[in-house]
Structures are given as C-alpha cells and as structure tokens.
C-alpha positions in Angstrom: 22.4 -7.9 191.2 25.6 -6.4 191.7 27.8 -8.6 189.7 28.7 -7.9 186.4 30.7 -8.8 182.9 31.7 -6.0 181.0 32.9 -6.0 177.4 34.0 -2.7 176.1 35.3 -0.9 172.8 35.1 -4.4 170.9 36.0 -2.5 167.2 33.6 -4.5 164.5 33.5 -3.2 160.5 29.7 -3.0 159.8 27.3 -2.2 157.1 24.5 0.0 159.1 22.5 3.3 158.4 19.9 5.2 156.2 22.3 6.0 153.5 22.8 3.5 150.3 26.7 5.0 150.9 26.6 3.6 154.6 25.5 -0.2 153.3 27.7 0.1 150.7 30.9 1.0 151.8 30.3 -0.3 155.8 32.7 1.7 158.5 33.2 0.5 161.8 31.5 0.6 165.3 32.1 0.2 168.4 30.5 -2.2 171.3 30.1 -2.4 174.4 28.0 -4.8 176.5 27.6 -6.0 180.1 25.8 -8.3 181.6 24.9 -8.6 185.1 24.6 -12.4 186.6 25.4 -14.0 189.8 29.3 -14.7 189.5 29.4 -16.7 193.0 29.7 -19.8 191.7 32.4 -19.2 189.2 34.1 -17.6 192.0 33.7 -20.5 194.3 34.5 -23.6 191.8 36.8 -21.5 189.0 34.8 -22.8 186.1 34.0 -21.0 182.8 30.7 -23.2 182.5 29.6 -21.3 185.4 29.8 -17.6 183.9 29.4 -16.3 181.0 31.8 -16.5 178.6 33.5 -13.9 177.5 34.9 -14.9 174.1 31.7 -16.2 173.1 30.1 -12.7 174.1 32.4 -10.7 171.7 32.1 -13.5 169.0 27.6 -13.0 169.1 28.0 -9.2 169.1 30.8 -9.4 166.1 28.5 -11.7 164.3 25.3 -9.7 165.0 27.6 -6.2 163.6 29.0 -7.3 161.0 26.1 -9.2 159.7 22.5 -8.5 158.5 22.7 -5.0 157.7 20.1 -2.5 159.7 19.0 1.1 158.7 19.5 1.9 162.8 22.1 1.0 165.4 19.3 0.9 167.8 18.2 -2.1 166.0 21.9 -3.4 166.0 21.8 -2.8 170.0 18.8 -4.2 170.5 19.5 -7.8 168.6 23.0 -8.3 170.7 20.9 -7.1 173.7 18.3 -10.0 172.9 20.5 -12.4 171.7 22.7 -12.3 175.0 20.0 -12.5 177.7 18.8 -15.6 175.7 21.4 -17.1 178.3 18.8 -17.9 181.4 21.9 -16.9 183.7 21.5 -13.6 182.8 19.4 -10.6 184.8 20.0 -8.0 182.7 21.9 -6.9 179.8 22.9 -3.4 178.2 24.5 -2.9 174.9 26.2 -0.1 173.8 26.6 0.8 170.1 28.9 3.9 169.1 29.4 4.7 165.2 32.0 7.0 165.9 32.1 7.9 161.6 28.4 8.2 161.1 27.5 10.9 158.6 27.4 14.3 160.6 28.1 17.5 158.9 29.8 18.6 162.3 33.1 18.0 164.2 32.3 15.5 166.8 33.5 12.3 168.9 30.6 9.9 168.8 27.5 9.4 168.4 26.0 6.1 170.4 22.8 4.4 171.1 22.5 2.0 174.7 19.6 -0.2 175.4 19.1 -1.8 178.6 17.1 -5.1 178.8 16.3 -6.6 182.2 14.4 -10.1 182.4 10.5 -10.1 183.0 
C-alpha cells in the first residue's frame, strides 16, 4: 500500500539502556514512525476519523518513551510499533528509535534501532 503517515524527529526525554546511569539520569531520543494505510477516504470526505491521527500518534509514542523504562531501544521500538498497528486501519507500521547520546566512547551522530511490523 502506497499510502503513508510519517512522523519524524518527535524529540522525547527517556529513561532507557543497560547502565543504572542511563535509568537514572534519562537523555533524550528521537522517533520516528510511519504507518502505511489506505488514505482514500480521508482524501475523498476530509475527515480526521478516516485517518489516522496524527496528534494521537506522537502522543502513544511520547507516552510509550518516556514511560516504563527498557534496558533496549529495540524494545522501546517494538512497543510503539505494536501499540500503533493495534489500529485495524493500519497495514504496516515502522518505528524508528535514535538515542543520539547513548554511551559510546567514540565521536559519532547516532545510533538507531527500526523495526518494521506488517499485519498477518
């Protein structure tokens, strides 16, 4: 399906990793979701109960990040990943997680986990 709502660099202060330091003192991450589902008929009768709404995305995957802390952000990914294809609309869903601050020795830019989740 070709159509698609994309959410990206939604900025959420989180509590996730291995490290006692990482729960404790949280940093922020970085989502990204879309979700593919047939916009026709929002397009046809302009009305936000026929899409998905995108406030109420950002809102799940805010709540989901800065929530229940997780050891992994591919455990993070994969809750906002199930949580938004709980809408029946939905064909597929991928979720982006980027903890741009996780605890690397090194100089780099990001580090980021994506899960994809189609319906069965």
């Amino acid at each position: 399906m070709p159509d698609r709502i994309t959410l990206t660099g939604l900025r959420v202060f989180g509590r996730h990793g291995v490290f006692e330091h990482e729960k404790r003192d949280g940093q922020e991450f970085v989502v990204d979701v879309v979700a593919w589902l047939d916009l026709a008929p929002a397009a046809a009768s302009d009305d936000l109960t026929q899409t998905l709404h995108y406030g109420e995305l950002a809102q799940l995957a805010a709540d989901i990040v800065g929530g229940e802390p997780y050891d992994l952000i591919e455990s993070v990914a994969g809750r906002i990943a199930d949580e938004v294809l709980k809408d029946s609309r939905l064909s597929a869903v991928e979720v982006t997680v980027h903890k741009p601050s996780a605890p690397i020795p090194l100089n780099f830019a990001d580090v980021a986990v994506t899960v994809h989740r189609e319906r069965g």
